[in-house]
N, C-alpha and C positions, 0 to 999 in steps of 0.2 A: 410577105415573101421577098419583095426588093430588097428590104432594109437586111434582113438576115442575107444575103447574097456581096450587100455592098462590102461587107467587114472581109471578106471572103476575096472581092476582088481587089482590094487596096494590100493586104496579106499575098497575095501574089504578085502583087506589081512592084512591093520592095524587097520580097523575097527574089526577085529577077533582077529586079535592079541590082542590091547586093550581090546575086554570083556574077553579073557581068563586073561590077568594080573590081571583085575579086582575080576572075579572069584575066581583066585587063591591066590591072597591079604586075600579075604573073607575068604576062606576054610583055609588059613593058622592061620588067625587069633585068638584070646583067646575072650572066651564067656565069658562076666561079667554082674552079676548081680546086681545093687544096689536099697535097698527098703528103703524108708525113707518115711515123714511125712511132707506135706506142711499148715503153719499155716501161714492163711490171717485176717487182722486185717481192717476191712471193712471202708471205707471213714462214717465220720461222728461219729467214736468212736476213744478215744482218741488214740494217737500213731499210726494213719491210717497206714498200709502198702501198701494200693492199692485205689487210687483215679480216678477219672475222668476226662478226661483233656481238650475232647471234648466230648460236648451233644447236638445234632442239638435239641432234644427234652424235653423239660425239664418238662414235665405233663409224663413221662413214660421212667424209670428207662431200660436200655436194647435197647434201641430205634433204628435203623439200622442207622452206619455211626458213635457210638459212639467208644470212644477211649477210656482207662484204661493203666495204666502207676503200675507197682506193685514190689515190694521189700520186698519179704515176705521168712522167717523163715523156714529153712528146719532143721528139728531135726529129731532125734533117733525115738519116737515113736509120738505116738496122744496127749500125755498128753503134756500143755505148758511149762510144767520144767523140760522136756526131755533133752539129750544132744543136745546142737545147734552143726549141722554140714555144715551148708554153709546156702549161699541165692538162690532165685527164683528170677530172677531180669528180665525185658523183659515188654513185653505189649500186650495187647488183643484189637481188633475190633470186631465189631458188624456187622457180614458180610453177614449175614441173612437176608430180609426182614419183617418175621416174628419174629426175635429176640430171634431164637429158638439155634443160636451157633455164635460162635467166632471164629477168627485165633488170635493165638497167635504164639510170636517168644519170649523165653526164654531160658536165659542164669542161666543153676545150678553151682554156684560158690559153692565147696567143700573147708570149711575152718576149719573143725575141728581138733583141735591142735596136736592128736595122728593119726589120720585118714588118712588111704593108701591113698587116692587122696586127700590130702589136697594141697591147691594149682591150682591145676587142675579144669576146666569147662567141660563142657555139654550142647553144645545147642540143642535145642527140637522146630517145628514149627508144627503147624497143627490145627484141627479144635477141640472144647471141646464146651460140652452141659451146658451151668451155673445152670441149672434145676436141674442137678446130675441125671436127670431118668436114664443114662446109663451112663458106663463103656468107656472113651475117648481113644483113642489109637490117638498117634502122632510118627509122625519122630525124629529120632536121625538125625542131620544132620551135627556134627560135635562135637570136644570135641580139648582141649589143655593139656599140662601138660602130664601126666602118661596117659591122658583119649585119646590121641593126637589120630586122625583121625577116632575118634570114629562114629559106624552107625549101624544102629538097630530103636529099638521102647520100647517107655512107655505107661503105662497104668496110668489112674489116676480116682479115684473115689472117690468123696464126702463123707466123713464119716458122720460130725456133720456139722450145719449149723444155725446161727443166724442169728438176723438183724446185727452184731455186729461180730462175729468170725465167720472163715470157715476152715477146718481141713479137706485136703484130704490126701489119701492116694497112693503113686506112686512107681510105679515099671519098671525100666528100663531094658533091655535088649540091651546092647552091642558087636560088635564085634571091635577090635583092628587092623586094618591093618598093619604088621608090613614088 
């Protein structure tokens, strides 16, 4: 009965160990803020940034099972002559059967030419409303470069909206494990 016990307490004591490293990576870590401007250029207007790749359903835009493929414009502010400072590059599904949200998994490549994390990405995954009625909050689920081991959360919310352009606006929330 020892012997089956010991396996049992060694299994908990680097299971603890491990969250506290974990923990302690976090609490050691630098909180960074970055707020930028995501400009999507809608399939079917020139210079598409985000198209469709699959569409089981082609009478209804949104339709559950579709797939969207996107490489869209991260700049300084809302306005399109803002500074460019990197891309949105990744892809969203239609995971709802109502058609009411997405998962997406994108990658924020920061490439502006003066810009602390140039160089450096941000991956982001999680569920977002295309409706814009509310305010999306996703995972950080990693980062490269200066942004390296990054994890936290962003928010992202719809400002303007066309058949044609879409301009949300995004705020991330990082911590740096170092």
């Amino acid at each position: 009965m020892a012997a089956a016990r010991c396996p049992s307490l060694v299994l908990m004591l680097l299971l603890s160990c491990t969250c506290y490293g974990a923990a302690s990576a976090a609490a050691d870590g630098k909180l960074i803020h970055l707020h930028f401007y995501f400009h999507e250029v809608r399939a079917g207007a020139p210079n598409a940034t985000v198209v469709s790749v699959v569409s089981l359903n082609n009478k209804s835009a949104g339709a559950f099972g579709d797939v969207k493929v996107l490489d869209n414009e991260l700049r300084e502010g809302p306005d399109p002559e803002s500074r460019l400072i990197g891309r949105a590059q990744g892809f969203g599904v239609n995971a709802s059967l109502d058609g009411s949200s997405y998962f997406s998994a994108i990658d924020f490549v920061f490439s502006g030419d003066d810009g602390e994390y140039s160089g450096s990405t941000v991956s982001a995954q999680g569920r977002f409303d295309p409706t814009g009625r509310r305010t999306d909050e996703r995972s950080i689920v990693g980062g490269t470069g200066k942004l390296r081991f990054a994890r936290g959360y962003m928010t992202s919310r719809i400002l303007s909206s066309t058949n044609s352009y879409l301009v949300a606006v995004f705020d991330m929330y990082l911590t740096l494990a170092h």
